[in-house]
VMD Tcl script that draws the C-alpha trace (Angstrom):
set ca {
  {144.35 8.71 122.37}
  {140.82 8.26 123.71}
  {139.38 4.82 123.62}
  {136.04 5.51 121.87}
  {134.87 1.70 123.49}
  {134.77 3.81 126.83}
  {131.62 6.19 126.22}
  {127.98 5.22 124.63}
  {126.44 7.50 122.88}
  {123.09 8.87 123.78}
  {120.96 11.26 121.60}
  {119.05 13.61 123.83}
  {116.63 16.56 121.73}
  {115.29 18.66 125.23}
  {114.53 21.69 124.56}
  {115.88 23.01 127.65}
  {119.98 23.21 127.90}
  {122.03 20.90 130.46}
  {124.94 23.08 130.85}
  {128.64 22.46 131.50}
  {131.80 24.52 132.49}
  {133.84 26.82 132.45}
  {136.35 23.46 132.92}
  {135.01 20.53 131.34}
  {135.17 17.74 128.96}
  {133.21 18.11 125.80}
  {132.79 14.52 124.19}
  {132.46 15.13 120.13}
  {130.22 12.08 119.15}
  {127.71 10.58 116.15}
  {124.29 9.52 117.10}
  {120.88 9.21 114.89}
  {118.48 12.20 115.89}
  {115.16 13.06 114.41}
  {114.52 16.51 115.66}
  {112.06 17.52 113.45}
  {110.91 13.59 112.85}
  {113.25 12.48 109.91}
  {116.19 10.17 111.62}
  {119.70 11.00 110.42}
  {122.97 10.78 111.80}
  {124.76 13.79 113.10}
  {127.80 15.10 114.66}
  {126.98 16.43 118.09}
  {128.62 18.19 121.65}
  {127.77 16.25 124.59}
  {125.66 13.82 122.69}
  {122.61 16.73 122.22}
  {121.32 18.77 120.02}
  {121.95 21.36 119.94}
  {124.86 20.83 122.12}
  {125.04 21.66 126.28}
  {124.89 25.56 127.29}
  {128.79 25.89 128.23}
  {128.60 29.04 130.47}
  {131.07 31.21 133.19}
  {130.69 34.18 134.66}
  {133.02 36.78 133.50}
  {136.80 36.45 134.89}
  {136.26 32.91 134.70}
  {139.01 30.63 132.85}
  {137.91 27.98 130.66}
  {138.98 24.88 130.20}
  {137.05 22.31 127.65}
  {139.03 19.40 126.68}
  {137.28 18.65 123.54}
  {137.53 14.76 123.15}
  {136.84 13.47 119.28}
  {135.36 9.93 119.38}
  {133.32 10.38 115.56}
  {133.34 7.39 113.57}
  {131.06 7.78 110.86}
  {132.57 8.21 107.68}
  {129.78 9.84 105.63}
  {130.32 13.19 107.91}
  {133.93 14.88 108.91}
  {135.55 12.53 111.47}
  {138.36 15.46 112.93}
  {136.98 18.73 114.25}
  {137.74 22.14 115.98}
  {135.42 24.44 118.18}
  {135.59 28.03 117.77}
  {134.03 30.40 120.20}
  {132.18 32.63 118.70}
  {132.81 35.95 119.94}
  {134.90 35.34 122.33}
  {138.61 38.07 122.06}
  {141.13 35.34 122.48}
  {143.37 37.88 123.73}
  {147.02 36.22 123.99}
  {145.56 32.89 123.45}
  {145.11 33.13 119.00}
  {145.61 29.16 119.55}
  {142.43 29.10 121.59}
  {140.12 30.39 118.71}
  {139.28 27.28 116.70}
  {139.45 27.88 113.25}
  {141.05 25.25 111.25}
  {143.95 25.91 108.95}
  {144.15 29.66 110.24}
  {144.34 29.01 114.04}
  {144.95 25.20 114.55}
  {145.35 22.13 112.76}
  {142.00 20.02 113.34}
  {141.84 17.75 116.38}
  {142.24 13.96 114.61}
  {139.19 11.10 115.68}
  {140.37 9.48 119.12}
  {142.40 12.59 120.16}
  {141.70 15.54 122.39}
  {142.73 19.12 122.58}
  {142.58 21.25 125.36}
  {140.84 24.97 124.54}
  {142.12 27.16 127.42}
  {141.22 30.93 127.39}
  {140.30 33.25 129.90}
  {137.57 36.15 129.65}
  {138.36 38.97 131.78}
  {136.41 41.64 130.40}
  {133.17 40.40 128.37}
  {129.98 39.06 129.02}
  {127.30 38.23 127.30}
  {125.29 35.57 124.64}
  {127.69 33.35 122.55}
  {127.96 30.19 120.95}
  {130.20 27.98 119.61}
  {130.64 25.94 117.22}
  {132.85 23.02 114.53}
  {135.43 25.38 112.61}
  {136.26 22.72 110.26}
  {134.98 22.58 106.68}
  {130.74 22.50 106.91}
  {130.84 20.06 109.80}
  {128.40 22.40 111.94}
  {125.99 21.74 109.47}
  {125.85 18.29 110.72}
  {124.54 19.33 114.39}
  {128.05 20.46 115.85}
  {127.14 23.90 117.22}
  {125.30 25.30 120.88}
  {125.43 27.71 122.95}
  {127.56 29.64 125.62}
  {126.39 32.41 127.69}
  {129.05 34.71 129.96}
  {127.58 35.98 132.97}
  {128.12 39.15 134.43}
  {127.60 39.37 138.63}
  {126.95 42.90 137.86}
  {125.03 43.16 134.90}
  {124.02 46.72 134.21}
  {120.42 45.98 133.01}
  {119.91 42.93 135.60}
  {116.97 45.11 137.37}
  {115.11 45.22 133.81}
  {114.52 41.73 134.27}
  {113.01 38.69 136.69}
  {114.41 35.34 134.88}
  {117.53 34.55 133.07}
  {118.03 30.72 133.39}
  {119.22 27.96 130.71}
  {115.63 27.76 129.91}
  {115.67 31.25 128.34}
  {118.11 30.42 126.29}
  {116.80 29.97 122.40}
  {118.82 28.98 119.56}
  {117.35 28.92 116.24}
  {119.26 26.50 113.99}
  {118.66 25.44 109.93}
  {118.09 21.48 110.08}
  {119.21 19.50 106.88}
  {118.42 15.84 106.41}
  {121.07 15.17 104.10}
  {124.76 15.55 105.57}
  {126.62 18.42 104.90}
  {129.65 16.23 102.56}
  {126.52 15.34 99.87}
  {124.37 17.81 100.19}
  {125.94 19.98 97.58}
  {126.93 23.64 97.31}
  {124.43 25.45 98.88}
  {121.92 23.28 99.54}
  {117.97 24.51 101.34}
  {117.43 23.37 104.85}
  {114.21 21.59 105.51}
  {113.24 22.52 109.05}
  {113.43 25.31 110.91}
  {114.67 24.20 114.68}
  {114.06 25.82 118.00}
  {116.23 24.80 120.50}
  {116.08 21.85 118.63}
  {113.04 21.01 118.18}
  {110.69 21.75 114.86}
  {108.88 20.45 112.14}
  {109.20 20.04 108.34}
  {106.99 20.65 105.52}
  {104.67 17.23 104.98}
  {106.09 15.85 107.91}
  {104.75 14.14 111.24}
  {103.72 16.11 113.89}
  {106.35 16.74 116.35}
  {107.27 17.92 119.57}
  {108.13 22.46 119.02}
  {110.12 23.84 121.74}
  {108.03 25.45 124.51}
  {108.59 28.71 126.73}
  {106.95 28.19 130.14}
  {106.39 31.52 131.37}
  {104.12 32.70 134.66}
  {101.95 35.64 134.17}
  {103.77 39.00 135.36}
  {107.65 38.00 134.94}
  {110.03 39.49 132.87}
  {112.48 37.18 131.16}
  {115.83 37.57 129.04}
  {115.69 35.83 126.26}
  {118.78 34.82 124.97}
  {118.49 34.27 121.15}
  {121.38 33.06 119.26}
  {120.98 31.93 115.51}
  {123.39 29.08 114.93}
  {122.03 29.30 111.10}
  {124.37 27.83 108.45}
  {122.72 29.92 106.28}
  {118.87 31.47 106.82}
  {118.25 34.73 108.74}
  {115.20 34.85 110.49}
  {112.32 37.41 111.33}
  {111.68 36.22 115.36}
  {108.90 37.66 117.06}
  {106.14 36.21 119.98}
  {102.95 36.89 118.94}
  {101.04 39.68 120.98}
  {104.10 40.59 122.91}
  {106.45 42.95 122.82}
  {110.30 42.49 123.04}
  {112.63 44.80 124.61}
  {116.81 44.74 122.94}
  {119.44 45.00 126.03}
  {121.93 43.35 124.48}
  {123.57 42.57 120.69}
  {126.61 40.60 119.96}
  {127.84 40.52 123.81}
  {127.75 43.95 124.07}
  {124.83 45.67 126.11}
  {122.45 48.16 124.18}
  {120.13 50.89 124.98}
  {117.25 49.27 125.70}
  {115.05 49.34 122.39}
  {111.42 48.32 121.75}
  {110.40 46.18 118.85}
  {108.02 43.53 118.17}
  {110.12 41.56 115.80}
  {113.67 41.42 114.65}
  {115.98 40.23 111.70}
  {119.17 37.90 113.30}
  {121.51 36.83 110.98}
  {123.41 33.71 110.92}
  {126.14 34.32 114.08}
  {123.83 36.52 115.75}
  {122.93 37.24 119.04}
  {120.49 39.24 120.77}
  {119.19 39.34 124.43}
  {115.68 40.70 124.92}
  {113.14 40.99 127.44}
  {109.62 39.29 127.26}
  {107.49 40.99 129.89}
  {104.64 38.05 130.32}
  {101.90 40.46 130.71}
  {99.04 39.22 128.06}
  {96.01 37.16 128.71}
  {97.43 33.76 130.53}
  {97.09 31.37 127.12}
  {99.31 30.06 124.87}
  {100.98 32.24 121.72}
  {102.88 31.43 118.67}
  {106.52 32.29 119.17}
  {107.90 32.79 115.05}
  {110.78 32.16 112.88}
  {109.49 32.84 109.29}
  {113.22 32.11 107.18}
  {114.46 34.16 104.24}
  {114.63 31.18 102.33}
  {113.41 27.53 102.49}
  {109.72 26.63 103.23}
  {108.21 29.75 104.37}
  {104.83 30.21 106.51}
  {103.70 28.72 109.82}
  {101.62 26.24 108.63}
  {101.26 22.91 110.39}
  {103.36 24.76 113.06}
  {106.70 24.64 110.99}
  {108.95 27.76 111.87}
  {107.25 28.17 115.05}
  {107.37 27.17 118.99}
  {105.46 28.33 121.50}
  {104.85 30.51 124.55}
  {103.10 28.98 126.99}
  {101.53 30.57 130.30}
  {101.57 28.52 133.33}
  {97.56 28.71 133.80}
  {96.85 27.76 129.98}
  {96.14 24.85 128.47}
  {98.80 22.80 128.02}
  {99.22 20.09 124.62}
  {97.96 22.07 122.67}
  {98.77 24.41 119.36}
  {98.29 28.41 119.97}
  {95.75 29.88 118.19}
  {97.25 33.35 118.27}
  {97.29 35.57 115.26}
  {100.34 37.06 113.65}
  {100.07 40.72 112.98}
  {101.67 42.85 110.66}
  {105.01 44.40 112.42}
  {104.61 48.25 112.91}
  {107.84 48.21 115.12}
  {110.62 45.71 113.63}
  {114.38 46.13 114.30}
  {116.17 48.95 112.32}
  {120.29 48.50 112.92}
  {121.00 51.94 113.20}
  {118.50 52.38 116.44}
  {120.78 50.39 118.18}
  {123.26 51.96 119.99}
  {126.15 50.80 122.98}
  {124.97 51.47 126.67}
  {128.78 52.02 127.34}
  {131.54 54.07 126.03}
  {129.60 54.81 122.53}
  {131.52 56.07 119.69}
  {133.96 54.53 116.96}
  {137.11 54.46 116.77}
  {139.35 57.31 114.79}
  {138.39 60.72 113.86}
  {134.32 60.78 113.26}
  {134.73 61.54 109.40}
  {135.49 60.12 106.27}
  {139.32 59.11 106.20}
  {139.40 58.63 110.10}
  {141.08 55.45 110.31}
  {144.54 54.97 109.93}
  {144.36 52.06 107.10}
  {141.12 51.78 105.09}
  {140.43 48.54 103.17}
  {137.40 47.68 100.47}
  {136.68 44.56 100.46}
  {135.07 43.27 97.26}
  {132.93 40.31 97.15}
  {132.01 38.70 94.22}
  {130.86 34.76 92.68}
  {132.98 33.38 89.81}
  {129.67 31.31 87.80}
  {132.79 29.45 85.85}
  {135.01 27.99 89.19}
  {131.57 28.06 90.95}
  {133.58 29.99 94.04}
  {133.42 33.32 96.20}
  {136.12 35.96 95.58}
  {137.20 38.44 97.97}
  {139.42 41.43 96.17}
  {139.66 38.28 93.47}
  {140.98 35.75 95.75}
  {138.92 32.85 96.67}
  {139.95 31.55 100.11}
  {141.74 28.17 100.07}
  {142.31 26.82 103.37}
  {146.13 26.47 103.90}
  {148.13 22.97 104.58}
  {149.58 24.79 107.33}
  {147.42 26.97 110.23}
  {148.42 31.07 109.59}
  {149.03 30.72 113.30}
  {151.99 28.23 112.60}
  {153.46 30.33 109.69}
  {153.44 33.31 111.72}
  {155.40 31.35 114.68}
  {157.90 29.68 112.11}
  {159.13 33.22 111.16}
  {156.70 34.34 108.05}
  {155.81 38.28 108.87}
  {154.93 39.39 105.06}
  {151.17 39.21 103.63}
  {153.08 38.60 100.50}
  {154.68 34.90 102.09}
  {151.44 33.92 104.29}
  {149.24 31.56 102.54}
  {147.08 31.39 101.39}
  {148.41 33.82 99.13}
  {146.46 37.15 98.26}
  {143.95 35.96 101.25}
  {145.83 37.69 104.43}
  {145.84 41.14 105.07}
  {148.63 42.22 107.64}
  {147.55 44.89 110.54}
  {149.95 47.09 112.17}
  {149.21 47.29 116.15}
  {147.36 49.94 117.56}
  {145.90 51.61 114.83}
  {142.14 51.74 113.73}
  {141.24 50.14 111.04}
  {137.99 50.57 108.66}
  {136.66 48.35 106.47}
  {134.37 48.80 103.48}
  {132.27 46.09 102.51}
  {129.43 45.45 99.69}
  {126.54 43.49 99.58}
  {125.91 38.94 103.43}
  {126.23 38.16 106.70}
  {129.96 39.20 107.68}
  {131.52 37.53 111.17}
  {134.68 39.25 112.09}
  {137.75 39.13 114.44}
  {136.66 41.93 116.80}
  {133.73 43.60 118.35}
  {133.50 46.39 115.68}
  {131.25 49.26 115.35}
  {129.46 49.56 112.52}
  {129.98 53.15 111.03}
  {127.32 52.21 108.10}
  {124.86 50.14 108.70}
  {122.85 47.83 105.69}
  {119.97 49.66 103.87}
  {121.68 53.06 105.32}
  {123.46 55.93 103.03}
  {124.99 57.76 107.02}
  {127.81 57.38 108.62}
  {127.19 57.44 112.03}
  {130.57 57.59 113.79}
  {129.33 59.04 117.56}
  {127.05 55.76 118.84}
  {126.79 53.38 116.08}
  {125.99 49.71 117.06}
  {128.69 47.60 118.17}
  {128.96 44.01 117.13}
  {130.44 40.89 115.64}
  {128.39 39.88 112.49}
  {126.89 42.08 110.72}
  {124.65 41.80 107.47}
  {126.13 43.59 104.62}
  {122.47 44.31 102.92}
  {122.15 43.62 99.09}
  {121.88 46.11 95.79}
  {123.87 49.26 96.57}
  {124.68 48.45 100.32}
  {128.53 49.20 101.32}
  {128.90 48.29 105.11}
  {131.35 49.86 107.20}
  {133.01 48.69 110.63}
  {135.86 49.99 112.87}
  {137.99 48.86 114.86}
  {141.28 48.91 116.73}
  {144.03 46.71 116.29}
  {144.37 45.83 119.91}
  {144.46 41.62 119.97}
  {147.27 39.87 118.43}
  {146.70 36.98 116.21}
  {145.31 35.39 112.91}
  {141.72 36.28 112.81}
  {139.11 35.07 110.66}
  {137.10 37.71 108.77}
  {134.39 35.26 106.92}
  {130.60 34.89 105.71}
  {128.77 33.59 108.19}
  {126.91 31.30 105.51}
  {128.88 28.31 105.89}
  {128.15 27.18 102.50}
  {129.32 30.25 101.41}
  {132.50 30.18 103.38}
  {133.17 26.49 102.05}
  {133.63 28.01 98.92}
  {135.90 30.85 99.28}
  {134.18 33.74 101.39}
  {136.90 34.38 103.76}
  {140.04 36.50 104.59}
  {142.32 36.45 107.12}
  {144.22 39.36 108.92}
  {147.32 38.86 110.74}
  {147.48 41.29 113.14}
  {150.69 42.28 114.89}
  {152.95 39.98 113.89}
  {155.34 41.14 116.02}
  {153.74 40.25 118.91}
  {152.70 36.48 117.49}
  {155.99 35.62 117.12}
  {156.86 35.70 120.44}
  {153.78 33.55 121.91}
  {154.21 30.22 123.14}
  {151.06 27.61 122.72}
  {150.98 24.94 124.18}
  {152.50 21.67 123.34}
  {149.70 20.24 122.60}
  {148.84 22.84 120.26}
  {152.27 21.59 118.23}
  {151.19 18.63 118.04}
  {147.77 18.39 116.27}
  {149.82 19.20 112.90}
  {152.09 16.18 112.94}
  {148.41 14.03 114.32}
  {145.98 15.70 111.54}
  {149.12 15.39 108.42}
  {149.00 11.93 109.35}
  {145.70 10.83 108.52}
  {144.46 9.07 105.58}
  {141.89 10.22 103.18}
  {139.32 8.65 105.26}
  {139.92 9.26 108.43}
  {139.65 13.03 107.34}
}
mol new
graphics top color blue
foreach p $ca { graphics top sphere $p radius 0.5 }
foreach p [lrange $ca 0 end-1] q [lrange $ca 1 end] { graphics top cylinder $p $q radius 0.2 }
display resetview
């Protein structure tokens, strides 16, 4: 047990990321924070919000002990991390999701998330994997380097202070806020404004006139996608989802909730100070008052004060389909119609009577115990793996397609997405290659590969939290064969026996 009397907790909102790892303890605490001006409590990483860049460079092993000292009752007291995007290969344990991966790590315990990343790099994040906890402020970023990055000579800066996360803020906690409940501020690396509220502090880019800077943007969105773009600039896409791009030239771009995209800001405008812009699909919308916004500001310019920059109408946004791998392009199976060697169809629908999500008619129910745990106490049939009707066995080694209709979809792999949202062509020879992808609306049908190459439990979810609370989830168990052989570690057994323990409110 940890001995929560050991540690005060201190709210920090910077703006600019203290970082931590790749070994590392990761305190899980509750503080008041007032981001955007309105005080609430909150469930936070390291005592920040969002929580400190964990980062490696690529071959690194990580080790974050994630120590849970919460106390306050009106949020989640246990937790789990997940890190987003991150394989897992050979370590399923590692991933984070409760009731599919792991049991949740109890208040005054720890757990140990140890994983190594041989072969990726790139923008990440991570974030609670327990119920709608990461709602509540548990969520930042992680960013694996790469020594020899392929695009590093496109590019002067890449530093914790390029790294931007836009995040949904909600002044009521996530436990009474209700089903799917409209944020209230829009938050750039944690700092914003809401509607009618005071005037305070927006996140601010330093930048000195003729540099070229990666951007790292990550939404950590619970639900909003955002339209980002820098007024008067430019923004150049090298990367999506950890995996490097062609570089493509846009002056704004859609990012989902999950998403990640690196791009390069060339700082080549009049030195001064711009509007940098996150105008939400929902919520309060405009820049008014400075809400939805932070700012660029040239070293030179005047400093304290709002831009006065103009937006402009976008004549070269972000279409998916122009995206397209720098490396090894091309999807898995044969490039045609019936290429894969199991197709599924995935179909997504809202039951207005249980007030739930249905996938293929099933609305996900979290399990009592973790898929990971059925798997290693013998189950091998989709047909005894609870929750039943909700995981979808994969053979090993086989490409797989998937078929889904109109959301924001986070999966188990890097896929590539055959079909893209607002597309009718299959584009099987470079499509873009990802991790969340937005399954459009109206007659969209999204389509991803990928081969069953990573043995384990994997989450395939919407990326909406609130939408994943209530049902919007499947799992695939993915050679079995394989799982049942692993070996966690003990201190993987024991969060079951720890968690099963706990009374209603300790929860």
């Amino acid at each position: 047990m940890i001995p929560t009397a050991l540690f005060t907790v201190v709210a920090l909102i910077s703006g600019t990321y203290a970082s931590i790892g790749p070994v590392a303890n990761m305190q899980i605490v509750n503080a008041d924070i007032a981001p955007d001006g309105f005080t609430r409590g909150a469930v936070l990483a390291g005592g920040t919000f969002p929580g400190p860049l964990v980062k490696g460079n690529m071959g690194n092993r990580f080790e974050i002990n994630v120590i849970d000292q919460l106390t306050d009752d009106t949020m989640l007291r246990s937790t789990s991390i997940h890190w987003h995007g991150i394989f897992q290969t050979g370590t399923p344990w590692a991933d984070g999701p409760s009731f599919v991966n792991q049991c949740p790590i109890a208040a005054n315990h720890s757990f140990l998330y140890d994983f190594t990343v041989p072969d990726q790099a790139g923008t990440f994040w991570y974030h609670s994997h327990l119920s709608t906890q990461y709602c509540d402020g548990l969520r930042g970023p992680m960013v694996v380097y790469n020594p020899s990055d392929p695009h590093r000579s496109r590019y002067d800066v890449d530093t914790e202070a390029t790294v931007i996360t836009l995040a949904d803020w909600y002044h009521t906690p996530a436990l009474a806020a209700g089903l799917v409940p409209v944020f209230d501020a829009t938050l750039i690396n944690g700092k914003g404004r809401y509607a009618g509220g005071p005037t305070s502090d927006l996140f601010q880019l330093t930048v000195v006139s003729g540099l070229r800077y990666r951007l790292r943007l990550i939404s950590i969105s619970c639900d909003p996608n955002w339209v980002f773009s820098i007024d008067g600039h430019n923004l150049t896409i090298i990367e999506a989802d950890s995996v490097n791009t062609q570089p493509l030239v846009v002056d704004s771009l859609q990012i989902f909730a999950g998403q990640r995209y690196s791009v390069i800001l060339n700082a080549n405008q009049k030195i001064g100070n711009y509007w940098m812009r996150a105008s939400p699909n929902v919520g309060t919308q405009g820049f008014d008052a400075g809400i939805n916004s932070g700012v660029v500001h040239y070293v030179g310019a005047a400093s304290g004060v709002d831009p006065t920059s103009n937006q402009t109408t976008s004549v070269i946004p972000l279409v998916e389909t122009n995206l397209h791998p720098l490396a090894n392009p091309g999807a898995p199976g044969l490039p045609q119609a019936g290429g894969a060697d199991v197709s599924l169809n995935l179909a997504l629908a809202f039951d207005a009577t249980n007030l739930d999500f249905t996938v293929n008619g099933v609305s996900f129910t979290p399990p009592t115990a973790p898929v990971l745990l059925q798997i290693l106490s013998g189950a091998s049939a989709a047909q005894n793996l609870l929750p039943s009707g909700s995981v979808y066995t994969l053979p090993a080694n086989k490409v797989i397609e998937i078929s889904v209709p109109a959301l924001a979809v986070g999966g188990p792999h890097t896929f590539d997405v055959v079909r893209s949202a607002g597309s009718t062509v299959y584009n099987y020879a470079n499509p873009v290659r990802r991790d969340v992808v937005s399954t459009g609306s109206g007659t969209d049908n999204v389509t991803i590969r990928f081969t069953t190459d990573n043995a384990g439990p994997w989450f395939l979810h919407c990326h909406i939290d609130w939408h994943l609370e209530i049902g919007l989830a499947v799992v695939f168990a993915e050679d079995i064969s394989s799982v049942e052989t692993m070996d966690p570690p003990t201190a993987w057994d024991q969060l079951c026996p720890i968690y099963d323990s706990l009374t209603s409110d300790q929860l």
